[in-house]
N, C-alpha and C positions, 0 to 999 in steps of 0.2 A: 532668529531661531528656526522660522518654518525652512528659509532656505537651506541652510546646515542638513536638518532633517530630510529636508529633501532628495538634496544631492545623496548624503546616507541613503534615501530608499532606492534613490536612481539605479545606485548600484547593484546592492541587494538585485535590485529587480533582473537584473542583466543576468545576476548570475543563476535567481531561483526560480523563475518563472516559468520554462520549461518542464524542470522539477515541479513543479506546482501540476502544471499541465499534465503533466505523465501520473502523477496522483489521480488525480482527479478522473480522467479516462481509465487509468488503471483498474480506481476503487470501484465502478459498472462493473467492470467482467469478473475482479473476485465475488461479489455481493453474490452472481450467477452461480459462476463454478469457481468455490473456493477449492486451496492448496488440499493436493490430498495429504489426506489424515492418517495416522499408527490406527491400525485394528488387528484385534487376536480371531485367530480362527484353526479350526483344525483341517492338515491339506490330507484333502478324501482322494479316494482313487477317479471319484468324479467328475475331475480335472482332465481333460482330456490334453494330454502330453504328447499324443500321435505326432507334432508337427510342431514342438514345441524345442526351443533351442536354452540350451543355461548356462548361464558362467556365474561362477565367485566373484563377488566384488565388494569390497569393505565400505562403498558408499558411491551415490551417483547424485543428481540433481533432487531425488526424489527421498532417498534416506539418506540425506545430510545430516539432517538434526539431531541434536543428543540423546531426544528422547528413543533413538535407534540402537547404544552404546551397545545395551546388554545383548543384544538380538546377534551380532557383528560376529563374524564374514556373515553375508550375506549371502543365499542362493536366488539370484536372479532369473526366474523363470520365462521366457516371450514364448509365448503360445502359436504365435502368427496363427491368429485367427481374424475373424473380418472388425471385430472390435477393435483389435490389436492391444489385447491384454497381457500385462506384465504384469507375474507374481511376484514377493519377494518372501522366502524364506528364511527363516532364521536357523544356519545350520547349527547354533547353542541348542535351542529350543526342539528344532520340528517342525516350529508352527509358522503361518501363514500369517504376515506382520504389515504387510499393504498390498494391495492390489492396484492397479491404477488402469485405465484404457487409451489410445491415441487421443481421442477429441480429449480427452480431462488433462493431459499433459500440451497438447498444443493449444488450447485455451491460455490453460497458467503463463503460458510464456509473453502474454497480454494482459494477466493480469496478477496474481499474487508476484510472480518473480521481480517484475521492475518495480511493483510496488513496492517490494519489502527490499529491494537492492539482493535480491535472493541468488546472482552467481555462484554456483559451485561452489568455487575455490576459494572465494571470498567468505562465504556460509560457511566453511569447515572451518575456516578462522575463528574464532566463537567469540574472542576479545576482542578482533580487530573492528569485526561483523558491527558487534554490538556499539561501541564509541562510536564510530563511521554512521548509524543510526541515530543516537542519541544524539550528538553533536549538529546534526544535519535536523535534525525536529526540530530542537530546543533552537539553532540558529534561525531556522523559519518561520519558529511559534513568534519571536521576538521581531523578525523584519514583518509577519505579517501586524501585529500590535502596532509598529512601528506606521506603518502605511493608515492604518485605522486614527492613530492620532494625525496624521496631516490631513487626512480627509478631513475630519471633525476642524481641525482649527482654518481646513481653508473655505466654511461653509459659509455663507454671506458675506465674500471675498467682493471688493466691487469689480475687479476684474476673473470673475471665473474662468474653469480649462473650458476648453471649447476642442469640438471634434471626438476622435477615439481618445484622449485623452480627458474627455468628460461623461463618455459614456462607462472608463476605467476608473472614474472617481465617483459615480454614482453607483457602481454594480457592487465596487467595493466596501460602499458604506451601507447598502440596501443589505449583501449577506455577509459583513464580516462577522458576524456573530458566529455563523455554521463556519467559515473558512477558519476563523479563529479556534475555534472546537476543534475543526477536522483535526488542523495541521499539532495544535496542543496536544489530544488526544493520544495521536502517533506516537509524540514523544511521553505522552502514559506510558504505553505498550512495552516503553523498553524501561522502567523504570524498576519491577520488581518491588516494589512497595519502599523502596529509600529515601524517598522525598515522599509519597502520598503513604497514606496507611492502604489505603483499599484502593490500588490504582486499577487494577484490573475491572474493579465494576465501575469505576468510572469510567474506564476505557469501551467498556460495552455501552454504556449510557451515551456518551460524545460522541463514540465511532461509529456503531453501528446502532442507534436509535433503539439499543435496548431497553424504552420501557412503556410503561401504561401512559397513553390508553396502544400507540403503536404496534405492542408485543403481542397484545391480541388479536391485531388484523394484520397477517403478514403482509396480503398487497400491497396496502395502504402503505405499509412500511416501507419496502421497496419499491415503491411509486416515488414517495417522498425525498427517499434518500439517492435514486438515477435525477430527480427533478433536481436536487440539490447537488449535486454533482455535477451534473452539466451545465448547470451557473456558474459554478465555479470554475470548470474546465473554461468557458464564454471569459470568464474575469478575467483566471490566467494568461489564456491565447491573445486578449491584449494587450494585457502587460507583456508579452515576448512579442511582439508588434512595436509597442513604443520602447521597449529594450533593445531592439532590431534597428529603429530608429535614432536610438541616442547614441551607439555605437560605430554608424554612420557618420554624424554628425561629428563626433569625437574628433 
């Protein structure tokens, strides 16, 4: 049985651990500079347009998402100024529906976009977007589970792994608790409450350590959660080491 299983995680491994990896690095820089956000404002003469360039656009990497519909065409404002601010306006409205800066958009492309598989043209997909998500969670909620049981049945093994292959089967038994959360959690995010009733507060609780005593001390909290990340990023990268390895071997 543990062979079976194993060979099953082998694979798995080859194919997800990378993915693992790019999580796990990823989820640092959003925790920092998350995706920017929809905000209402009114556009004042304030705004200084001297140097400012705009074009119409129905949607770009940044107003993808639905919650954008009603706002649509868009007035895209670039300021070129030294921030390198981009308004967006909503020619329905008036109003002023994101703002964004260079560093806040060259950050995300390290962290919320490969995190969430957030491509353009894939994101405007909304059905595809979404399956493509769920499928890819719930596949990895279950190989990492998957991995957590041959840990456990190969512990007092009289021949144990030896090498990065035992430092990959103790890192993974030491946090599979939090890697099991993270990668579960994810597949919360996209669930819409169809299987969980309240999956979104669970999704704050597993994902991003929302709650007591942690929500009270933000450091603590993102201390916690870069230290846990980067375990797991350490677990992942050798699991794409010895996946590296068995593919060789092949």
């Amino acid at each position: 049985m543990i062979r079976a299983l194993a060979t099953l995680h082998r694979w798995w491994g080859i194919a997800f651990c990378l993915l693992f990896a790019m999580w796990f690095a990823s989820g640092i820089v959003m925790h920092f500079v998350p995706f920017p956000t929809r905000s209402k404002a009114a556009y004042t003469a304030a705004i200084d347009t001297s140097r400012a360039s705009t074009e119409i656009i129905d949607y770009d990497q940044w107003t993808v998402a639905g919650n954008f519909d009603r706002d649509r065409p868009l007035k895209r404002i670039t300021l070129n100024d030294e921030a390198g601010t981009e308004i967006y306006l909503s020619v329905a409205t008036g109003t002023v529906v994101l703002t964004t800066t260079r560093n806040q958009r060259i950050v995300n492309y390290a962290g919320s976009i490969p995190h969430w598989l957030y491509e353009t043209e894939l994101r405007h997909h909304k059905r595809a977007w979404t399956e493509l998500v769920w499928w890819l969670s719930l596949t990895a909620t279950i190989g990492a589970a998957l991995g957590i049981i041959i840990g456990l049945l190969r512990l007092g093994k009289a021949t144990p792994c030896n090498g990065l292959h035992r430092w990959h089967h103790i890192t993974g038994l030491t946090f599979a608790p939090f890697v099991l959360a993270w990668i579960f959690s994810g597949f919360l995010s996209m669930d819409d409450g169809s299987l969980f009733g309240d999956s979104d507060a669970l999704f704050r609780a597993l994902h991003k350590l929302d709650f007591e005593p942690l929500s009270s001390h933000p450091s603590l909290r993102a201390s916690v959660i870069v230290a846990l990340c980067l375990c797991g990023l350490a677990f992942s990268l050798t699991g794409v080491v010895l996946a590296l390895r068995r593919l060789r071997a092949a």
